[in-house]
Backbone bond lengths (Angstrom), bond angles and torsions (degrees), N, CA, C in turn:
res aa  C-N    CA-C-N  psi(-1)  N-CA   C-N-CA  omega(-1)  CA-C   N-CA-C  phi
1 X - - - 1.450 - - 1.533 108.77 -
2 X 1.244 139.83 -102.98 1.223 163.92 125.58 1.884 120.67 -34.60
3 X 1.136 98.09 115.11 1.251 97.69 163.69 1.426 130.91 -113.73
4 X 1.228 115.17 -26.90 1.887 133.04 160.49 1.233 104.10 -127.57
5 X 1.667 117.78 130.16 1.275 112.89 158.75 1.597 111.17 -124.29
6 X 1.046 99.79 151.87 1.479 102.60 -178.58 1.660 118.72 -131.40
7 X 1.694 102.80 117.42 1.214 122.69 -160.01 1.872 109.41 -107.86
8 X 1.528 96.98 113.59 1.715 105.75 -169.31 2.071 91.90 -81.83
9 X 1.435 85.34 120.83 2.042 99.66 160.09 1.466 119.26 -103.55
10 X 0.946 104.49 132.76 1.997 111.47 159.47 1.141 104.25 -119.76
11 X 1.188 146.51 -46.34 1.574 133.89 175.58 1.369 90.57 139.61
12 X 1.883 135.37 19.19 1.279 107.57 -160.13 1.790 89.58 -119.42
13 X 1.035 113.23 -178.48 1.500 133.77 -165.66 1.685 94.67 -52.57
14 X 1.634 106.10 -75.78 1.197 95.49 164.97 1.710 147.12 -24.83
15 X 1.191 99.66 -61.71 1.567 108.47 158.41 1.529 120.12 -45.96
16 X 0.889 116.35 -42.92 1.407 113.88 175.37 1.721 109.87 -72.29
17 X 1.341 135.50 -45.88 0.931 133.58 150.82 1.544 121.54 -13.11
18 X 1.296 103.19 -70.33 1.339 135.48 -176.71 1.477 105.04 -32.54
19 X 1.978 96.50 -64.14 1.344 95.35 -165.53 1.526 110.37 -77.46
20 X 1.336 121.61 -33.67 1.289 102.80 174.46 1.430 129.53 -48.21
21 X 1.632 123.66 -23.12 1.389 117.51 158.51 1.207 123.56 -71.45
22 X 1.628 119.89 -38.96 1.443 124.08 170.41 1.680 101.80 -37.28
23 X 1.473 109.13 -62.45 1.339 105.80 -153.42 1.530 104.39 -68.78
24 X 1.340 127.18 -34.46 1.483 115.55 172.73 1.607 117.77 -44.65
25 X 1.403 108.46 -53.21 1.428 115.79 -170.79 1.303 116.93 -73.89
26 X 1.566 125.53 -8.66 1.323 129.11 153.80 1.122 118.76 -75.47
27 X 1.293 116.58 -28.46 1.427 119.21 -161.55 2.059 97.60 -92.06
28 X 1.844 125.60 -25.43 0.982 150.94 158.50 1.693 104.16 -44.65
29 X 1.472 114.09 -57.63 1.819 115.48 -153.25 2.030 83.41 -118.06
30 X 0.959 110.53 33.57 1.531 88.88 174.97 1.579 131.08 44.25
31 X 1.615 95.27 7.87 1.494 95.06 172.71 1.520 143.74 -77.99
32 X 1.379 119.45 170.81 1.080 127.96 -167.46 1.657 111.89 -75.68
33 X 1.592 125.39 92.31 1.407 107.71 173.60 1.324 149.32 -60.56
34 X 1.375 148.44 103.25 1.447 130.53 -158.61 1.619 96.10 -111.75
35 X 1.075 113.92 157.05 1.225 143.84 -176.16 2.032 123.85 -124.69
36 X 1.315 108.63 99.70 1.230 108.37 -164.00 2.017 95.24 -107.27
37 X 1.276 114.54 128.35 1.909 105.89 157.35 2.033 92.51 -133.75
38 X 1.649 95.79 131.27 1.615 118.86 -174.76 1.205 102.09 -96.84
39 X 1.697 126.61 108.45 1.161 134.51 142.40 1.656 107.53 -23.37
40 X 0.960 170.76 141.70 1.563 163.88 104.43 1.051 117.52 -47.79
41 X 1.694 120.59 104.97 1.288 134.52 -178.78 1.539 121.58 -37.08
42 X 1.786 77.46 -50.77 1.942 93.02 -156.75 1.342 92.90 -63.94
43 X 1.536 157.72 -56.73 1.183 148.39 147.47 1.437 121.01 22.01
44 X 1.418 98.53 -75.20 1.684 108.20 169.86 1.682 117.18 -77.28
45 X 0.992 98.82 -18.61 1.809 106.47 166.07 1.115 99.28 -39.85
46 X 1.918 108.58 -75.17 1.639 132.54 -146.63 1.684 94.64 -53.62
47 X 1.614 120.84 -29.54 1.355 124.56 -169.78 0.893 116.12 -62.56
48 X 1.999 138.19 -32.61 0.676 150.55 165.47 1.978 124.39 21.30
49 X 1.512 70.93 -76.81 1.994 92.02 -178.79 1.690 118.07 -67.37
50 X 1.436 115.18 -6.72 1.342 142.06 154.01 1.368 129.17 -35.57
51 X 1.295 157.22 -173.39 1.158 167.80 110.48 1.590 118.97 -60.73
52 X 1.052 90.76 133.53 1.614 101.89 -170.55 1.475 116.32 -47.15
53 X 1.186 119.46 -42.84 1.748 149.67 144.94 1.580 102.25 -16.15
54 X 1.747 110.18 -78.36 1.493 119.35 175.06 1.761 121.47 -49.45
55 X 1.551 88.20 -37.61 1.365 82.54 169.38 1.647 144.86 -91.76
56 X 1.628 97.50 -14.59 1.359 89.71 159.30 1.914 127.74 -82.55
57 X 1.452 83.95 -31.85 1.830 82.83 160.12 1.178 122.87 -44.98
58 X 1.427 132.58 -59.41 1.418 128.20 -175.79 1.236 92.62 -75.57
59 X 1.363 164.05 -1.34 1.234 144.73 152.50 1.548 113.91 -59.97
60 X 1.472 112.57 -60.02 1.306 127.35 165.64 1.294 122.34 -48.24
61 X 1.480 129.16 -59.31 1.458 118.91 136.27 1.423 124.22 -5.29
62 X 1.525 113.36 -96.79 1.518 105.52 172.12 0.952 150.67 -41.13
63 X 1.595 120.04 -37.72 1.462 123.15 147.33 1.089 126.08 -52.79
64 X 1.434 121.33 -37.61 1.972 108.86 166.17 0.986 114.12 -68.91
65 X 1.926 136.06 -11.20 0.926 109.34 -179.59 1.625 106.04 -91.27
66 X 1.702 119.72 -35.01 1.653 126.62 156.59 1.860 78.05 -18.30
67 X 1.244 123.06 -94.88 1.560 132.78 -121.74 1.321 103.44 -56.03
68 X 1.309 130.46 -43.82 1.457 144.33 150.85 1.171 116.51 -12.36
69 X 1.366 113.85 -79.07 1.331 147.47 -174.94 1.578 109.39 -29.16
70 X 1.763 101.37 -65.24 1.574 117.67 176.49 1.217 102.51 -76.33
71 X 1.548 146.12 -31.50 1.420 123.56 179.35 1.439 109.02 -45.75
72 X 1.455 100.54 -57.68 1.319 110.81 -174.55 1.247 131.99 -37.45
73 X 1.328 110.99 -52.55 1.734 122.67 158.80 1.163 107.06 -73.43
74 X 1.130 154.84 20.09 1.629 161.14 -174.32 1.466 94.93 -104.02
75 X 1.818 105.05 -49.00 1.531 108.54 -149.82 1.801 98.90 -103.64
76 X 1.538 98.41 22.15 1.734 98.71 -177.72 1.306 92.60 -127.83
77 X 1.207 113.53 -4.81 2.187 102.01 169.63 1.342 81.42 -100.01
78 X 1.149 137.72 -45.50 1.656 116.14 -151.89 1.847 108.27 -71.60
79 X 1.807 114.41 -10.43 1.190 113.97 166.73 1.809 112.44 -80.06
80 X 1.254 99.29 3.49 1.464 86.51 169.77 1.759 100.72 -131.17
81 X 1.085 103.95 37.71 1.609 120.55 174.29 1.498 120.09 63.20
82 X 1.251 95.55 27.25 1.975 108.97 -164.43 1.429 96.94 -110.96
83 X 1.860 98.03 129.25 1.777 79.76 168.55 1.909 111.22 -116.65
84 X 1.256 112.75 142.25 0.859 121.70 160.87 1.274 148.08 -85.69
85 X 1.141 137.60 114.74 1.790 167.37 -118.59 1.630 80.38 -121.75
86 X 1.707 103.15 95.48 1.610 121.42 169.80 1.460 111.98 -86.79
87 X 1.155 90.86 157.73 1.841 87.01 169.07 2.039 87.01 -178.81
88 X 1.621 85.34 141.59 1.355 92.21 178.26 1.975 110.99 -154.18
89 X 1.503 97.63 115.15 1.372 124.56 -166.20 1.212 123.54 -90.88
90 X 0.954 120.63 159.98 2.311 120.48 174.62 1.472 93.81 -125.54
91 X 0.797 117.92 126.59 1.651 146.50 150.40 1.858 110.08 172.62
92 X 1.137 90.07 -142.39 1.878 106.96 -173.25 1.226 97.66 -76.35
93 X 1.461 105.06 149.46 1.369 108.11 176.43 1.141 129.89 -88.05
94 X 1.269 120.76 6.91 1.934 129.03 167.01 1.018 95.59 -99.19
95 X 1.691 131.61 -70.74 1.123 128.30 179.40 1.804 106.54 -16.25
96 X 1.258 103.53 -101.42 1.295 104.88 -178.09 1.359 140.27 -13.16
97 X 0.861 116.65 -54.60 1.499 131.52 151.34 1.292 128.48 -67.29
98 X 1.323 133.29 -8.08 0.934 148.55 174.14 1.857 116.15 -88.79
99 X 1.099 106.86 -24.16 1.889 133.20 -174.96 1.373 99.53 -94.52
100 X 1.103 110.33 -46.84 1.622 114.50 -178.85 1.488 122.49 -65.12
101 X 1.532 109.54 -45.81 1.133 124.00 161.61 1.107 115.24 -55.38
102 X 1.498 121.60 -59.38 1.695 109.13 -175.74 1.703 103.11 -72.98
103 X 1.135 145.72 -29.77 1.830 144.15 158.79 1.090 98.31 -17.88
104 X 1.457 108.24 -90.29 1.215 126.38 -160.16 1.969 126.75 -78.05
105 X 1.293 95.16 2.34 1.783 108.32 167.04 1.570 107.66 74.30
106 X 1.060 111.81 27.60 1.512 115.71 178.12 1.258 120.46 -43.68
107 X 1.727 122.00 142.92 1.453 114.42 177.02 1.771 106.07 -110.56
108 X 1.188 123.19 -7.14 0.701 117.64 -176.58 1.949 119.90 -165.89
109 X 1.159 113.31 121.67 1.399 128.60 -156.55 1.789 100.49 -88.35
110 X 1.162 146.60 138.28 1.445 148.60 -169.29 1.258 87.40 -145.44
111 X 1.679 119.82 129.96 1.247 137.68 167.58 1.673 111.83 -149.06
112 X 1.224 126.78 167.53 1.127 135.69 168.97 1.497 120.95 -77.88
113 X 1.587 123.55 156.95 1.438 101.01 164.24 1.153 138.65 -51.33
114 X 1.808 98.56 -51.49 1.585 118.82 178.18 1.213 110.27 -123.81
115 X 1.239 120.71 179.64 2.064 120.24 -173.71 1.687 90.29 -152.60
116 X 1.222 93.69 -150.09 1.083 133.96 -132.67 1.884 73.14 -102.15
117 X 1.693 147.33 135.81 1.048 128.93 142.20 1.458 116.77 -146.69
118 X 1.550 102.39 146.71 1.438 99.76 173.25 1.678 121.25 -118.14
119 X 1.719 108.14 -160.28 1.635 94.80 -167.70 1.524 97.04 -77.19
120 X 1.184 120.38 8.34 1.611 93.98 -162.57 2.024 85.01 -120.56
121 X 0.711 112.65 -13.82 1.734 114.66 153.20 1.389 150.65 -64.53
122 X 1.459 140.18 104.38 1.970 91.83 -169.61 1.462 101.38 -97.81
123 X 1.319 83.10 178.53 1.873 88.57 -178.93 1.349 145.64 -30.48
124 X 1.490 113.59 121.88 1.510 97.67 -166.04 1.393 125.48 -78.61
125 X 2.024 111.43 3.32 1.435 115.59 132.02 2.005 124.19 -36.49
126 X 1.179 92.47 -49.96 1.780 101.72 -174.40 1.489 104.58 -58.41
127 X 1.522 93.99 -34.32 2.122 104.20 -162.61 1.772 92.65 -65.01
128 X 1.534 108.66 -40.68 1.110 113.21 -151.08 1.924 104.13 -64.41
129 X 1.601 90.52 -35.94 1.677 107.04 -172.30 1.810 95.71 -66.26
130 X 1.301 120.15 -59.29 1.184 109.12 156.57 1.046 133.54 42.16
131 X 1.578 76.21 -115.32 2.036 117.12 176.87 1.079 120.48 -74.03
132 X 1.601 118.90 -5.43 1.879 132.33 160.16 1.479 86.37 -54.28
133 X 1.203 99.24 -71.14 1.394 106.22 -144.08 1.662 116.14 -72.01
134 X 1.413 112.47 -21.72 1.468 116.01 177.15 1.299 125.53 -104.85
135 X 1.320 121.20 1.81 1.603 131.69 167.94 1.148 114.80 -59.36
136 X 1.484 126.60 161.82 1.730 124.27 142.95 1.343 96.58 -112.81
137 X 1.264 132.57 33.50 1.343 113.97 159.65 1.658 104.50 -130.07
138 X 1.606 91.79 -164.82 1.752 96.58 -177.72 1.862 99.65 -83.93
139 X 1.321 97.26 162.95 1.352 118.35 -172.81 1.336 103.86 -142.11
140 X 1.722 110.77 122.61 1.495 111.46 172.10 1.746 93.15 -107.01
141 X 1.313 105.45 163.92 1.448 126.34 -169.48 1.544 86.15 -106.87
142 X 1.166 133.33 148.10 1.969 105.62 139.62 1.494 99.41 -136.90
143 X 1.426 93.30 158.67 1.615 102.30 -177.52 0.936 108.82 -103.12
């Protein structure tokens, strides 16, 4: 069936959703779980007009919350004895996930409908259309 799947976290309801199917269907095809949470560049873009100070805080900020995000799904495959292969990046949020996937030979991408979004983000409906459209692998949606 599956041999790598790779499951996008933000920490939001959805995501968790997400992974609980990820983790069935790994735990189904014996596959390899990965775990992706995307710093969002444009975020720290918008900071710009900021102090260098402001801006590494909200960098630092966001990555603990990225880091969060994937524990969390880290610590919900490992309740079904699965471990998950984290990794958590800053740039765009397709991009990112999109590099990783092709790296690491992914067969299959697991995301939520919606996440986590802000003004300097668009929808992680849009993210979702995205990664339809820019994968070479399969992509589940989950609601």
């Amino acid at each position: 069936m599956y041999k790598k799947i790779l499951l996008i976290g933000d920490g939001s309801v959805y995501s968790h959703r997400a992974a609980t199917v990820a983790v069935a269907l790994a735990k189904l095809s014996s596959a390899r779980l990965y775990g992706i949470a995307v710093v969002d560049s444009s975020i720290i873009e918008d900071f710009r007009e900021h102090t260098e100070i402001e801006q590494k805080r909200l960098k630092r900020d966001l990555t603990r919350s990225a880091e969060r995000a994937i524990n969390s799904l880290a610590a919900l495959a490992k309740e079904d004895d699965l471990q998950l292969i984290p990794t958590v990046r800053v740039g765009h949020l397709n991009i990112e996930i999109i590099n990783l996937a092709n790296e690491e030979q992914i067969d299959l991408i697991v995301l939520g409908r919606h996440g986590r979004t802000s003004t300097a983000q668009t929808t992680y409906r849009s993210l979702a259309e995205r990664i339809l459209e820019d994968a070479d692998c399969s992509v589940l949606v989950v609601a």
